[in-house]
C-alpha positions in Angstrom: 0.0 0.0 0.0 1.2 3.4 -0.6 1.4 6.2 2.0 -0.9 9.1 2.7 -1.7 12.0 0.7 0.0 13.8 3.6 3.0 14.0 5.9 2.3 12.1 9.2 5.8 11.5 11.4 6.0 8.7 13.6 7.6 9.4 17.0 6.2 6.1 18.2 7.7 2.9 17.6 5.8 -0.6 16.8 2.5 1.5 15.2 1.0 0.7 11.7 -1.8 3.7 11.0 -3.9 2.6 8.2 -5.5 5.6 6.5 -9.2 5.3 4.5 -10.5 8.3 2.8 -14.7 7.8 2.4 -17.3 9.9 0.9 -20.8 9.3 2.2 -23.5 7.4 0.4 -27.2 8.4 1.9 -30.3 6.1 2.0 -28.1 3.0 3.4 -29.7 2.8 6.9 -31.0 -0.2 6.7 -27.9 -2.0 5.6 -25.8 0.0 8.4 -28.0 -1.8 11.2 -27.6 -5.3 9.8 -23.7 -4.7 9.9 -24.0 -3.5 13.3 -26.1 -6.4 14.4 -23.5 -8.9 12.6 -20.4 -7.1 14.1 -21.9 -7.1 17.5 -22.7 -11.3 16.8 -20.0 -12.2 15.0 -18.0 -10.3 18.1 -19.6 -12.9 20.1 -18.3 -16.1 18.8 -14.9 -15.0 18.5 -14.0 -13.6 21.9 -15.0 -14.1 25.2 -15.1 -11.4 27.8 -12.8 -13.6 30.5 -9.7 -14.2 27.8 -9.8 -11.1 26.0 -6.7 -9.5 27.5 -5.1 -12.3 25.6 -5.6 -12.1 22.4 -2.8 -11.1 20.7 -4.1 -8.0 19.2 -5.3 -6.7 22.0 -1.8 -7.9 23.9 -0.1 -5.8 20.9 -2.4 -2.4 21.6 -1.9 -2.7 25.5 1.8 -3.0 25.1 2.0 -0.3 23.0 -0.2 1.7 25.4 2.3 1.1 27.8 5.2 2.1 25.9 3.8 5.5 25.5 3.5 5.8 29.4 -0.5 5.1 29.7 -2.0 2.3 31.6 -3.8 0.1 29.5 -6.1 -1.3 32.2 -7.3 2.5 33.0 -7.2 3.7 29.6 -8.5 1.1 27.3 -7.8 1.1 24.0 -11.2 2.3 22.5 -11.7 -1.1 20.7 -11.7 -3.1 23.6 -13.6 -0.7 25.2 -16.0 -1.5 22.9 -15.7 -5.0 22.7 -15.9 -5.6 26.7 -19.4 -3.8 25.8 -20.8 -5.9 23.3 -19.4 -9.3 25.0 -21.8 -7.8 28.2 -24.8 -7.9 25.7 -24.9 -4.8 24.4 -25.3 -4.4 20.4 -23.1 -1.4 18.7 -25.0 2.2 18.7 -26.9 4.1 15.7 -24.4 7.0 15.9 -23.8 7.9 11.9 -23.1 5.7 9.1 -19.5 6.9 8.8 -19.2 6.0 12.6 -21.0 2.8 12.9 -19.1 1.5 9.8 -15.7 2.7 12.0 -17.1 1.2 14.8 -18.2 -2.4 13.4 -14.4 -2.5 11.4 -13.2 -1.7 15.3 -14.6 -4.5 16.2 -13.8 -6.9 13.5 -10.5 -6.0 14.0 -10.0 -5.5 17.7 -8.1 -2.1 16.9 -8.8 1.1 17.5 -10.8 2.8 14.4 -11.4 6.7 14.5 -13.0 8.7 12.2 -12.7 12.3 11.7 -14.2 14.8 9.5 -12.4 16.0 6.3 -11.0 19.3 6.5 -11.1 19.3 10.7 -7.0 18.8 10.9 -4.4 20.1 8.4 -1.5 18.2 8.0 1.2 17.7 8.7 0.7 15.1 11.8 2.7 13.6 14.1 2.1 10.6 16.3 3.6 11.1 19.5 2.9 10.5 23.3 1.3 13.0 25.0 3.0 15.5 26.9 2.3 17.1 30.5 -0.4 19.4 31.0 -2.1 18.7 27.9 -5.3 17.9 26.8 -8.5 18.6 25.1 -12.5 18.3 25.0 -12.7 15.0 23.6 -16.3 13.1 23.0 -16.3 12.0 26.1 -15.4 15.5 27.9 -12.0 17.2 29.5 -9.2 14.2 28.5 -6.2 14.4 30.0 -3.3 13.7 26.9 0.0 13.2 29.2 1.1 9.2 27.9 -1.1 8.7 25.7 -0.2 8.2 22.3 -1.9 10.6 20.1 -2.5 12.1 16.7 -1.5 16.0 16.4 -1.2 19.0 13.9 -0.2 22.4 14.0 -3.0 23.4 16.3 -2.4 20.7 18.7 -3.6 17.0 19.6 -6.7 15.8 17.8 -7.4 11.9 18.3 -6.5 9.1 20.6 -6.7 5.7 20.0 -8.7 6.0 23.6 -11.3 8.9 22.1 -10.9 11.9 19.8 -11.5 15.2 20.1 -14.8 17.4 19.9 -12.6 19.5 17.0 -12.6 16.6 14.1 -16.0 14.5 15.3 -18.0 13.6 12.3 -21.5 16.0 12.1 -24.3 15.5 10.5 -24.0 16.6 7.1 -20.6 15.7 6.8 -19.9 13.5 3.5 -16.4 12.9 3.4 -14.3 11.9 6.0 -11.1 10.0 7.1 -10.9 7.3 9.0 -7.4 5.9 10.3 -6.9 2.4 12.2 -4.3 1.7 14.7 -2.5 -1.8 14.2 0.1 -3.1 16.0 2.8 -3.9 13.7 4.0 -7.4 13.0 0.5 -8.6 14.7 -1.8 -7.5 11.9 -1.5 -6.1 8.6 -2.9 -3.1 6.7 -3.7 -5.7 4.0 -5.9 -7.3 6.6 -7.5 -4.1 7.9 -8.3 -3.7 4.1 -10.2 -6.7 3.6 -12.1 -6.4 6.1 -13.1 -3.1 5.1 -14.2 -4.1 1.3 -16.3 -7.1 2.6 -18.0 -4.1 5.3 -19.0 -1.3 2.2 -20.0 -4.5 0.1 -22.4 -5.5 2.6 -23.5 -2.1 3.5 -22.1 0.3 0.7 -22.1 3.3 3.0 -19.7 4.7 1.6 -17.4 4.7 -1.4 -13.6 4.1 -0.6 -12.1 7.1 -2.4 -8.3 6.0 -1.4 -6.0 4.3 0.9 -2.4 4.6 2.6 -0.2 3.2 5.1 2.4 5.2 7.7 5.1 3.7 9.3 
């Protein structure tokens, strides 16, 4: 796979960001909800809540995690965040069709999947740990960035593989977007991440996959 369209530094070791550019397709709703319900069940059969610390991708991500200086078991990587929560019972949300088609590849995956809007950050970007005293509103309020690894431009940290920031969250209206996967290299592949999501948009074509790119 070829790189970005853009410059994105790694200061991080061991990371593998896999870049999608997609462009919204309307009137798809129905086919977004029966690729939610067969991530969330599909989910199901392959892990089990008790043993999923030792999968080896999600190993890789809390290893990583730590290297940055953040505690995994505080901090979860938002895909297993999200997996603990569909292995309780719970089915992935109606959020927006770019988002729950980030959210089910999350989950088939078992790596954190973010989607931001196009246009929200300007590149360059660098992934880095973050450093003390930073932070920013994320979608879950006030995060504090010090450790964790993180995604930032000019104007300062944007995404997390924990959550991302209010600044590039995908709004209604919104048809283009980019959405980046963090894999932990040497455990699984872009190529993989890939597959996965062609066999997603030909199930539920949300969205049409307008290019990819790896950074290393």
């Amino acid at each position: 796979m070829e790189a970005p369209p853009f410059a994105i530094h790694h200061d991080l070791d061991g990371w593998d960001l896999f870049w999608i550019h997609l462009e919204f397709i309307a009137g798809k709703e129905e086919a977004v909800a029966a690729l939610r319900r067969q991530s969330s069940e599909r989910a199901r059969t392959r892990f089990a809540l008790e043993s999923l610390a030792l999968d080896p991708t999600v190993a890789g991500l809390r290893s990583l995690f730590r290297a940055a200086g953040c505690d995994p078991t505080r901090y979860r990587p938002s895909s297993e965040a999200l997996l603990r929560r569909v292995l309780k019972g719970e089915d992935l949300p109606a959020i927006h069709p770019l988002v729950d088609l980030n959210n089910c590849l999350s989950v088939e995956l078992a790596v954190p999947c973010c989607v931001v809007g196009e246009g929200s950050f300007t590149p360059p970007v660098v992934l880095r740990a973050g450093r003390a005293g930073e932070s920013y509103e994320s979608l879950r309020g006030p995060f504090n960035l010090e450790g964790k690894p993180l995604l930032a431009d000019a104007e300062g940290p944007f995404g997390t593989p924990i959550t991302d920031s209010q600044r590039v969250k995908v709004r209604e209206g919104d048809r283009r977007a980019w959405m980046v996967a963090y894999l932990p290299r040497g455990i699984l592949t872009p190529e993989a991440g890939r597959s996965a999501l062609n066999e997603m948009l030909a199930a539920a074509p949300v969205a049409r996959l307008e290019e990819t790119g790896v950074s290393r």
